[in-house]
C-alpha positions in Angstrom: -13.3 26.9 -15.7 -13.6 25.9 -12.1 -15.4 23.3 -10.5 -18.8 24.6 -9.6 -19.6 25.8 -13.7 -18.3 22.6 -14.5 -20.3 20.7 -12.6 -23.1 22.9 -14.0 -22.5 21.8 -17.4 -21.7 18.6 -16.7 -25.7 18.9 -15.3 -26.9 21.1 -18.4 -25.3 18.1 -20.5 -27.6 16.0 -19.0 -30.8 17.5 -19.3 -30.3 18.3 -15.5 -31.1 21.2 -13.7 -28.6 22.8 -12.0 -30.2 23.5 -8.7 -27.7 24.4 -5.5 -27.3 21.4 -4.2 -26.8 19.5 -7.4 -24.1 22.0 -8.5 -22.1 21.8 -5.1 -22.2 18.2 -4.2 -21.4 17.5 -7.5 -18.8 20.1 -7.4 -17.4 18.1 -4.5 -17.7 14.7 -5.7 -15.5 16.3 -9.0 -12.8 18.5 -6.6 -12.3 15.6 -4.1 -12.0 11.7 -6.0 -11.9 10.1 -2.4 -15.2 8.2 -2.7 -17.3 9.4 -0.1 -20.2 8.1 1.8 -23.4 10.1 1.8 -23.1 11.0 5.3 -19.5 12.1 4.6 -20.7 14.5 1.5 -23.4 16.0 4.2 -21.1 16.5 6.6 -18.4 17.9 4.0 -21.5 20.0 2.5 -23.5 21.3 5.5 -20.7 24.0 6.9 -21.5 26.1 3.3 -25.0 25.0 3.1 -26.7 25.0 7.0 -30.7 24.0 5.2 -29.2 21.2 4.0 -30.8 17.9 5.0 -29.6 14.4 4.5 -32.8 13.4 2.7 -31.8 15.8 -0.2 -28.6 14.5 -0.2 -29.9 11.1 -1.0 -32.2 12.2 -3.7 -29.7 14.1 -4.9 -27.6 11.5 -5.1 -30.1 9.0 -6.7 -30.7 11.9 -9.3 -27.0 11.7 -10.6 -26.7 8.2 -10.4 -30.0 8.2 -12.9 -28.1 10.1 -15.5 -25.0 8.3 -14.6 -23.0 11.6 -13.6 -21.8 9.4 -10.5 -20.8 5.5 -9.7 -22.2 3.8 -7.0 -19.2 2.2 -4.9 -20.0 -1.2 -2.6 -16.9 -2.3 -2.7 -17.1 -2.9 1.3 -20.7 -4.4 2.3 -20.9 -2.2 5.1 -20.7 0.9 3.1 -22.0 2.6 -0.3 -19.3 5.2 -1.3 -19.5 7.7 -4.8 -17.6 8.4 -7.5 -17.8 11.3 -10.1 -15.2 9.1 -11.9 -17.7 7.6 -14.1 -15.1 6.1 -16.8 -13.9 2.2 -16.7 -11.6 2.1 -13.8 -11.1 0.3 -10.9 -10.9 0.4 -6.9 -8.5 -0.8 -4.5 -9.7 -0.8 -1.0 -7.6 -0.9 1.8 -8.1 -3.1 4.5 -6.2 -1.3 6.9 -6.9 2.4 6.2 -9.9 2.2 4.4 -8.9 4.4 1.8 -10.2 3.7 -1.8 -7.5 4.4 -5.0 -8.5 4.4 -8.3 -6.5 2.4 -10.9 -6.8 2.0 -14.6 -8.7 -1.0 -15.6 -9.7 -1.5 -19.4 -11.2 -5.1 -19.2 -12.1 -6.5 -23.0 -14.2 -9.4 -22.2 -14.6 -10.1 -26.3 -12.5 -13.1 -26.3 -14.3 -14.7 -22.7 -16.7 -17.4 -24.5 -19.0 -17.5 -21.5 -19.9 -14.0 -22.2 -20.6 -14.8 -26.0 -24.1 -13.0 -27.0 -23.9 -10.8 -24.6 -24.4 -7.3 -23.8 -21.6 -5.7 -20.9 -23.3 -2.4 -19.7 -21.2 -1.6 -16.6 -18.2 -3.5 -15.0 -16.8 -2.8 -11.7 -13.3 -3.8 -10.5 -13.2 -4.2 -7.3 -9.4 -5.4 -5.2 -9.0 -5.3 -1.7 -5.4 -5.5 0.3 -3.1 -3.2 2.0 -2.1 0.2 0.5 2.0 0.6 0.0 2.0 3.3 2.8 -0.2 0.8 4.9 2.2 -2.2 4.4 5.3 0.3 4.6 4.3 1.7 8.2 3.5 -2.1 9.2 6.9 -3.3 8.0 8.6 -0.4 10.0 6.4 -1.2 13.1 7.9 -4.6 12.7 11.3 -4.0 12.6 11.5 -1.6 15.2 9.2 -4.4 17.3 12.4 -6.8 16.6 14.7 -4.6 17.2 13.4 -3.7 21.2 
């Protein structure tokens, strides 16, 4: 199946209808896990789809978030990034790059007494650091620097 019908199921599923825009920017979201900014999934959008505006990107957007198709990202304050990786996982961000990497993250708060009674609906992990290629081209930087 590729990515275009299964993002049209994935909508069906929902109780969603599978309009264009839907379909494709899910369809993206699903083909490319590198947690884009709205203005990043117009700009990756518009080349295919010229009568697309950002405004329907947005409600778009909003629309799958509803029926929790897509995660909203704020893992930098400056930016809200998506993610059609709705599963418990979390995000490192890199400081130096910017790039965002996925990692597996199965929390179990059960035995955390301040939480006692509670009811956990959604948990975000969020890290932030330098990526290994980051810190490897640093350290290289470095030692050529001490080297001269």
């Amino acid at each position: 199946m590729n990515v275009l019908e299964k993002a049209r199921r994935m909508l069906k599923a929902k109780a969603v209808r599978p309009t264009m825009i839907r379909v494709r920017l899910l369809a993206y979201l699903l083909a490319h896990p590198v947690h884009p900014t709205a203005d990043q999934l117009y700009q990756a959008l518009l080349p295919g789809f010229p009568t697309l505006s950002k405004t329907s990107v947005y409600n778009t957007l909003d629309k799958l978030l509803e029926v929790k198709l897509v995660r909203l990202i704020t893992i930098d304050e400056k930016e809200t990034r998506y993610d059609a990786g709705t599963g418990v996982h979390g995000h490192f961000l890199c400081k130096h790059c910017s790039d965002i990497t996925d990692f597996a993250a199965n929390p179990d708060y059960t035995g955390c007494t301040e939480l006692s009674g509670y009811q956990i609906d959604d948990c975000n992990v969020y890290l932030t650091g330098i990526c290994k290629v980051c810190l490897q081209n640093i350290n290289k930087t470095q030692k050529e620097e001490k080297a001269v």
